[in-house]
C-alpha positions as CSV (number, residue, x, y, z in Angstrom):
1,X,-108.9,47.0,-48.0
2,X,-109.9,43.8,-46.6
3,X,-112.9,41.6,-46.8
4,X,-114.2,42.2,-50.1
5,X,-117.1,40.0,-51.9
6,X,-117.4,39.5,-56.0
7,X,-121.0,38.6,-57.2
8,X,-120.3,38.0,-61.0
9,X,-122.2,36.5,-63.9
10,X,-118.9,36.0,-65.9
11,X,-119.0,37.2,-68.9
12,X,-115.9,38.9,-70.9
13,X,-116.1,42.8,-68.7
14,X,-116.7,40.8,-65.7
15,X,-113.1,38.7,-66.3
16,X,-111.7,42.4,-67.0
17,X,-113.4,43.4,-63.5
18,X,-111.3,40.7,-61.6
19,X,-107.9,40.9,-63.2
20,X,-108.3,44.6,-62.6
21,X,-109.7,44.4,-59.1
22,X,-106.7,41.6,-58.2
23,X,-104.1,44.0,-59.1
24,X,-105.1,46.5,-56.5
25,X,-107.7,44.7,-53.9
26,X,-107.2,40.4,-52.1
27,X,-110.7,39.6,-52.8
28,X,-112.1,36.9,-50.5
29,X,-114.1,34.9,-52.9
30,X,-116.7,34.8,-55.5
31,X,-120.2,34.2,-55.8
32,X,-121.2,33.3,-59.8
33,X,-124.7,33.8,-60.2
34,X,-126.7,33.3,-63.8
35,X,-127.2,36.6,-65.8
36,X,-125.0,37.1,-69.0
37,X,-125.7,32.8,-69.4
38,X,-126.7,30.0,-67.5
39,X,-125.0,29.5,-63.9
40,X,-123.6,26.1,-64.8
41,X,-121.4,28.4,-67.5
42,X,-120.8,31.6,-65.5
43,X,-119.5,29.4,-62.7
44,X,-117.5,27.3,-65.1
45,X,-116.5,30.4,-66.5
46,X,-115.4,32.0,-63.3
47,X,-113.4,29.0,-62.5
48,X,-111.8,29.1,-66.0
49,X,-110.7,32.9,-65.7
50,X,-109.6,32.6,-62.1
51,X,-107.1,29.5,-63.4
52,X,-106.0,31.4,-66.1
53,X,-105.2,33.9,-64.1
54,X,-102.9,32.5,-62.0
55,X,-105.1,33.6,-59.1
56,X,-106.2,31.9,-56.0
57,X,-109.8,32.9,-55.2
58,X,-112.4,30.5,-54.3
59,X,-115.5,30.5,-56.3
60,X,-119.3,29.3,-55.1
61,X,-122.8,29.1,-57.5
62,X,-125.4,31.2,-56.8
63,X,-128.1,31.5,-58.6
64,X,-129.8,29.7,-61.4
65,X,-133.0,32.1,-61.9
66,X,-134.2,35.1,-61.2
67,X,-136.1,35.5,-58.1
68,X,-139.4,35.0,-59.5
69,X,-138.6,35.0,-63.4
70,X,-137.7,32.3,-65.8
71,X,-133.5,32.4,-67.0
72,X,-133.2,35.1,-69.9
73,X,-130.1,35.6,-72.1
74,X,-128.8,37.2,-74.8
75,X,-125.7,35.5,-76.0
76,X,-123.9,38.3,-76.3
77,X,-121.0,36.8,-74.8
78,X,-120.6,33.8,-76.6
79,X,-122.2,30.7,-76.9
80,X,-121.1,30.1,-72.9
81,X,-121.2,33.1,-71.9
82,X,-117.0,33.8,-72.6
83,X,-116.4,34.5,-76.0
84,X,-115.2,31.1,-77.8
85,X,-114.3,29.5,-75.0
86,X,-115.9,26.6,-73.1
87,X,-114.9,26.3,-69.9
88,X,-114.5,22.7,-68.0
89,X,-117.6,21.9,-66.2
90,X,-116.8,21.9,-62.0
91,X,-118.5,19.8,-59.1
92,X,-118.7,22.0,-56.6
93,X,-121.8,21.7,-53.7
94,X,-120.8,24.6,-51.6
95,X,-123.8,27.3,-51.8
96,X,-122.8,31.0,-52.3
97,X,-125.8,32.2,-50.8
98,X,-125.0,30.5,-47.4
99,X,-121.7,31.5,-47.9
100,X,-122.5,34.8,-48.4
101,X,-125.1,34.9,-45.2
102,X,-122.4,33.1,-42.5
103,X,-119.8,35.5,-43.6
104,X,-122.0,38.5,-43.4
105,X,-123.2,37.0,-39.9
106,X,-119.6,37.2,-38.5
107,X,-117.7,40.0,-40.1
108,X,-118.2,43.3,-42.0
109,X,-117.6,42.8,-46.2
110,X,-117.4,45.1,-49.2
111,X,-119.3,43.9,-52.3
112,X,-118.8,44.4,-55.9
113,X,-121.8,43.2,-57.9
114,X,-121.3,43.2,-61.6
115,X,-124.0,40.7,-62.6
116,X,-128.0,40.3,-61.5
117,X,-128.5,41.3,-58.2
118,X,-130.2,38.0,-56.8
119,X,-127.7,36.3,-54.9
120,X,-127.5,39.5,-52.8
121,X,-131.5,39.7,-52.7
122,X,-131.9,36.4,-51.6
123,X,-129.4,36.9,-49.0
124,X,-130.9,40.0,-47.6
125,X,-134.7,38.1,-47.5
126,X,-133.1,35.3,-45.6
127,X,-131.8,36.8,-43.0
128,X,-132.2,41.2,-43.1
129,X,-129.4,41.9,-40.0
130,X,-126.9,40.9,-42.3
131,X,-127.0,44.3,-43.7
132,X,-125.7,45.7,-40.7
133,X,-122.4,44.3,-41.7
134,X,-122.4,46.1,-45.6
135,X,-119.9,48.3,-45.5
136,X,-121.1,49.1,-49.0
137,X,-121.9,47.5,-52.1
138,X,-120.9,48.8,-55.7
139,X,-123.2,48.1,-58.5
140,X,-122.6,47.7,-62.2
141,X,-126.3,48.6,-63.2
142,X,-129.2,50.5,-64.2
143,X,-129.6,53.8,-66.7
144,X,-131.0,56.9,-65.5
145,X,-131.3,58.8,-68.6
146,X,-129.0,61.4,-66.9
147,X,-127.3,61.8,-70.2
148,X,-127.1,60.8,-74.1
149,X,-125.7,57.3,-73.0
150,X,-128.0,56.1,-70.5
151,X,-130.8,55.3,-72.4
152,X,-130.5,50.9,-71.4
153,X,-128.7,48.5,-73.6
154,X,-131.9,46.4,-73.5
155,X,-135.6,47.6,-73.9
156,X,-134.7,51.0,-72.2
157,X,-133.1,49.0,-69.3
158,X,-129.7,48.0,-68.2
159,X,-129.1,44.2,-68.6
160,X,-128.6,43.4,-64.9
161,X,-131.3,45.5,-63.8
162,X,-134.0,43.9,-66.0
163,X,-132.5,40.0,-65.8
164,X,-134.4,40.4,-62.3
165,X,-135.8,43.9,-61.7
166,X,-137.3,42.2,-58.1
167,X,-134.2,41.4,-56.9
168,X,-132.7,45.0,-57.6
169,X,-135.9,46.2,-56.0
170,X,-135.3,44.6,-52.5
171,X,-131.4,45.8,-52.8
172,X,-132.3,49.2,-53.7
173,X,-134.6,49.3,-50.5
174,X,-132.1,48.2,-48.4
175,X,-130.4,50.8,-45.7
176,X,-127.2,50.3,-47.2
177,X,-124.5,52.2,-48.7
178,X,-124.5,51.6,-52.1
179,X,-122.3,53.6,-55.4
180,X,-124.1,52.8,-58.3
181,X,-122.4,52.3,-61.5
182,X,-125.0,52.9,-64.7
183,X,-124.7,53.1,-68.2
184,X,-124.7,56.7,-68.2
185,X,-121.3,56.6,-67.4
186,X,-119.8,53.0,-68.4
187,X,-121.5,53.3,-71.8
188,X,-119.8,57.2,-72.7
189,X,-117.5,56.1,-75.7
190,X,-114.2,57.6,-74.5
191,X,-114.8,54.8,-72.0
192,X,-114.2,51.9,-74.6
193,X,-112.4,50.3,-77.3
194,X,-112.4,50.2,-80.9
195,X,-110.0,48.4,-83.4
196,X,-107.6,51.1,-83.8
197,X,-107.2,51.0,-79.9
198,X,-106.7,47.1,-79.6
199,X,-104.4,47.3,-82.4
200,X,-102.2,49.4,-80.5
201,X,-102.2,47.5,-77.9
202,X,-102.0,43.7,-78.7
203,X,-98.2,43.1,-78.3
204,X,-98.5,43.5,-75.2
205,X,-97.4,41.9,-72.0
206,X,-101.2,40.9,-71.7
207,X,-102.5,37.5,-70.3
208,X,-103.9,35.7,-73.5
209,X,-107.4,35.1,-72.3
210,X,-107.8,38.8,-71.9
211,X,-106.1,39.5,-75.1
212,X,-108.8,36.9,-76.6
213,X,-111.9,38.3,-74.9
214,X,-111.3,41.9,-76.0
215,X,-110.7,40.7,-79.8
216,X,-113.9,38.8,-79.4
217,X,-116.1,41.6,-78.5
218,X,-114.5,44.2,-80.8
219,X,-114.5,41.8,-84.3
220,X,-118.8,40.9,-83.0
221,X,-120.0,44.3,-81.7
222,X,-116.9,46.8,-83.2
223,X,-116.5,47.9,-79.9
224,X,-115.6,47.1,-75.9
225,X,-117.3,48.9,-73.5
226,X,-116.0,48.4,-69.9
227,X,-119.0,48.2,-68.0
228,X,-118.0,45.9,-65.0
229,X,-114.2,46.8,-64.7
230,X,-115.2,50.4,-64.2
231,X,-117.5,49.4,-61.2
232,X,-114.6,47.6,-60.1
233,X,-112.6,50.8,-60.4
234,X,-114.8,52.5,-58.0
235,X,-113.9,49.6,-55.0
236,X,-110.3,50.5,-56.2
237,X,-110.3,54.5,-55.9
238,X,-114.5,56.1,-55.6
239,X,-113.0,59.7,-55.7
240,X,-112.4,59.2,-59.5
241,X,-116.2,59.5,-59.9
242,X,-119.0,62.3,-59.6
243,X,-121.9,61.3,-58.0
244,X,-125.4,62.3,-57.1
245,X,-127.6,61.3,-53.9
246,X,-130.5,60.0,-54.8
247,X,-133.0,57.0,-54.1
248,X,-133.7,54.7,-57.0
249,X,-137.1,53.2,-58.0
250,X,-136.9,50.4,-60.4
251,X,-140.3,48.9,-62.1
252,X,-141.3,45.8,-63.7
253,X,-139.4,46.0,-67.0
254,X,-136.5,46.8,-65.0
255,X,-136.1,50.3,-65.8
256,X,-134.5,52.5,-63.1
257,X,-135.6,56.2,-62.0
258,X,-134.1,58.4,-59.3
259,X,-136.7,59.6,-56.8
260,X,-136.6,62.2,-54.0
261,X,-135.8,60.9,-50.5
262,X,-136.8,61.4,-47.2
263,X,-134.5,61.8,-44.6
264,X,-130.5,60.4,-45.2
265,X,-129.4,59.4,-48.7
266,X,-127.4,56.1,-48.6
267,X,-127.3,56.2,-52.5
268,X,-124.6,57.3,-54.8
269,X,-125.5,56.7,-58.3
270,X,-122.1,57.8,-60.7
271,X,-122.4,60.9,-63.3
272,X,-119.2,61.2,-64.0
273,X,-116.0,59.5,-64.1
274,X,-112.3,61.0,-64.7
275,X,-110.9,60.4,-67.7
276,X,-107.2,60.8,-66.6
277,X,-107.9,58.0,-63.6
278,X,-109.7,55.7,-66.2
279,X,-106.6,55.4,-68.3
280,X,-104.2,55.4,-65.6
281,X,-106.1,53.0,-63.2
282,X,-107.9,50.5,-65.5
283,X,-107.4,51.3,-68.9
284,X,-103.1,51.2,-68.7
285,X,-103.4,48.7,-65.8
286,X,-105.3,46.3,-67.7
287,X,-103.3,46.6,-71.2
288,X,-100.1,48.5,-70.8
289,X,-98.5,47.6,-67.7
């Protein structure tokens, strides 16, 4: 695949979603945008896992707000944003936004979007034809109360969804393809880890930052759920996944519905997910191989 697009807020499951997605996919560059913490720290922090990686992926800023919303956080990543760390502040003065609109202007991109959807939003208001050049995005976001697990991590709303519900608003209204990733599947418990799992695992061949960011979450919340790296799992095989058409409304408080459509249905929102691919595609690929 070529010509693919990260918009992050990184975040511990959002480093998971590019080591995973650089082990399968070249992705062109990423866009940090605020979310999970401020953008000074999720662009820091994109930097830092990108180094530490060993890869060579440029990153840009996006945005520091919400469309029309004061910054919001929870901290549940860390002080920064990434566990303990605190990742060395960068100059940069390239815009991702631009970026994002001149690339989209001269050739067709896939995106993976596992923070706010803002940057993409913003992008889309500037200048609308750029969507003709979408191949499709993947989401990491909303909760359709489809099943026991998506009931929202936050007020009965996914995180990413609510951080700037008019931002996902304008995406979701958009003619493009989009697969959307919710917490009815990412937040089903066979898709996680516990203690006893890390255990198993931590000797390894593992690069020590992700070793570091999955003990972090598991000794603070007991358990790792995989939210972003299984949206980057659909860019890397979609036929793992079962998924319904549907259109999706999302209100003020950032909670998401499906609605019935009128005419074609250019929204795949996941149900379902293999269980056999997970482990074999991300699960062994991040830790066993």
């Amino acid at each position: 695949m070529k010509n693919v697009i990260m918009s992050v807020d990184t975040g511990i499951d959002d480093a998971m979603a590019i080591y995973l997605l650089s082990k399968y996919i070249n992705i062109d560059y990423i866009i940090a945008t605020s979310g999970n913490s401020y953008l000074n720290n999720t662009f820091n922090n994109t930097n830092f896992v990108v180094k530490s990686l060993n890869l060579d992926i440029p990153v840009y800023k996006g945005s520091e707000n919400p469309l029309i919303r004061p910054h919001f956080e929870e901290k549940y990543h860390g002080e920064y944003g990434l566990a303990d760390y605190r990742a060395e502040n960068i100059i940069k003065k390239e815009n991702g936004i631009v970026k994002l609109i001149d690339s989209l202007n001269k050739d067709k991109y896939t995106i993976l979007s596992t923070g706010p959807l803002t940057d993409i939003a913003l992008a889309l208001s500037v200048e609308p034809s750029i969507s003709d050049n979408i191949e499709k995005i993947i989401i990491m976001g909303g909760a359709f109360h489809l099943n026991e697990y998506g009931n929202g991590n936050i007020n009965n709303a996914e995180f990413n969804i609510y951080y700037d519900p008019e931002a996902a608003k304008i995406v979701f209204k958009n003619n493009i393809n989009e697969y959307i990733i919710g917490l009815d599947v990412t937040m089903d418990p066979k898709f996680s880890m516990d203690n006893n799992d890390f255990n198993k695992i931590k000797n390894n061949n593992i690069p020590g930052i992700i070793i570091k960011l999955s003990e972090y979450l598991i000794l603070k919340h007991k358990r790792l759920y995989f939210h972003d790296p299984i949206a980057a799992l659909c860019l890397i095989n979609e036929n793992l996944f079962k998924f319904i058409d549907a259109d999706v409304s999302v209100d003020n408080n950032g909670i998401t519905a499906l609605k019935n459509a009128s005419g074609n249905i250019n929204k795949k929102i996941a149900i379902d997910l293999d269980y056999n691919g997970f482990k074999s595609y991300l699960y062994d690929k991040i830790f066993n191989e």
